[in-house]
C-alpha positions in Angstrom: 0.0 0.0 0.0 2.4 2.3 0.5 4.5 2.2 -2.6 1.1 2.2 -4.7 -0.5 5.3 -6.3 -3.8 5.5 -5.3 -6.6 7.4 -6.8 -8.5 9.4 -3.9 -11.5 11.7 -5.2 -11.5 15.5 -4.2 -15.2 16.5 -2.9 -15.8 20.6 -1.2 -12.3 21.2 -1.8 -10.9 18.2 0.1 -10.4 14.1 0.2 -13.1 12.1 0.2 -13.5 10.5 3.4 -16.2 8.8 5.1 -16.7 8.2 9.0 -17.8 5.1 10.3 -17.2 3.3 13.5 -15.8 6.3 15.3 -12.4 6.5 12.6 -13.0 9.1 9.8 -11.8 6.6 6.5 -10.1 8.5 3.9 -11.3 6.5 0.5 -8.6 5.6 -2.0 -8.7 4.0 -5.3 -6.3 1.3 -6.9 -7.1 2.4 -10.4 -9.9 4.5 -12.8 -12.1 1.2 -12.8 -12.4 0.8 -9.2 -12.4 5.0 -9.0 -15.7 4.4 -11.5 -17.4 1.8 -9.7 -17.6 4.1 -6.5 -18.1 7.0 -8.4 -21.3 5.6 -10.0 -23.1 5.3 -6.3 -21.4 8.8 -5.1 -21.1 11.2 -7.8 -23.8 13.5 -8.4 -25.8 12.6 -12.2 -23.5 12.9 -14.5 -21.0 15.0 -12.8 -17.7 13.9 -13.7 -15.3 13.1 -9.8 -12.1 14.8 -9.6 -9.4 13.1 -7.8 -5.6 13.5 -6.7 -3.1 10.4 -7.5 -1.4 10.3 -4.0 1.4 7.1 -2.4 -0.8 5.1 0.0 2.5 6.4 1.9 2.0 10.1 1.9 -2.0 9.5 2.9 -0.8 7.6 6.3 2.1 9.4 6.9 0.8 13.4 6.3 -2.6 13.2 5.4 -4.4 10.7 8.2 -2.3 12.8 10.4 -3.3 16.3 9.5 -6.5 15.7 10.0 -6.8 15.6 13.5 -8.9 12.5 14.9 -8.7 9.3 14.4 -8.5 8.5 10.4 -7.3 5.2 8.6 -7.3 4.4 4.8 -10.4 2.4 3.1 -8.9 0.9 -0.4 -11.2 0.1 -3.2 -14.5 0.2 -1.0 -17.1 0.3 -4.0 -15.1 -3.8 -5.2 -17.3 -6.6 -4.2 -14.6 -8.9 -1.8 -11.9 -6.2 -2.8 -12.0 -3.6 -0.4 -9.1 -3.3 1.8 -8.9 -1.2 5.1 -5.7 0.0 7.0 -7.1 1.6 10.4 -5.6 3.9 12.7 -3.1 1.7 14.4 0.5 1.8 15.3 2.6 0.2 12.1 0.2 1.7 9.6 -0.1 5.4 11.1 2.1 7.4 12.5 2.7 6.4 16.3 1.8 10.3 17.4 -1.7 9.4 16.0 -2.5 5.5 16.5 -5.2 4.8 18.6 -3.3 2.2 19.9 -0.3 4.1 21.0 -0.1 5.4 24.6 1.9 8.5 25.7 5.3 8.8 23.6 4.3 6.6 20.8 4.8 3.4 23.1 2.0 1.0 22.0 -0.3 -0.6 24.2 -1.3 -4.2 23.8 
């Protein structure tokens, strides 16, 4: 995930992102097809959706981040038995913001 380029749609001058189960997911694409799939069930009519092409590595490591709360990476959510999540955990995020890191980045178990 990290070396890929991944395809994440701009919306209200920002990433897409959704939130569910108390982690706001910011949604990321492995190519136009999957980009197309979700953009048929998101998009409005036949609007066409912008998107950035961004390293799965930049997303976790500045994005997720910046934004403040707790915030993972949902891949390819609109693929039936394709969709890949990386949540907001220490090895995936940046200790400083994993949800399972205590004080000092030292992970809890």
């Amino acid at each position: 995930m990290r070396r890929s380029v991944l395809l994440v749609p701009v919306a209200g001058g920002g990433l897409w992102s959704v939130r569910a189960g108390g982690v706001r997911w910011v949604c990321g694409f492995t190519d136009e097809a999957a980009l197309a799939r979700f953009a048929l069930h998101q998009a409005p009519g036949d609007q066409p959706l912008d998107y950035a092409a961004l390293l799965g590595a930049r997303i976790v490591d500045e994005l997720v981040p910046a934004l403040g709360e707790p915030a993972g990476l949902a891949v390819d959510i609109a693929t039936e038995d394709g969709a890949m999540f990386f949540p907001p955990v220490a090895g995936i995020v940046p200790d400083a913001v994993a949800v399972d890191a205590g004080p000092a980045g030292e992970v809890r178990s």
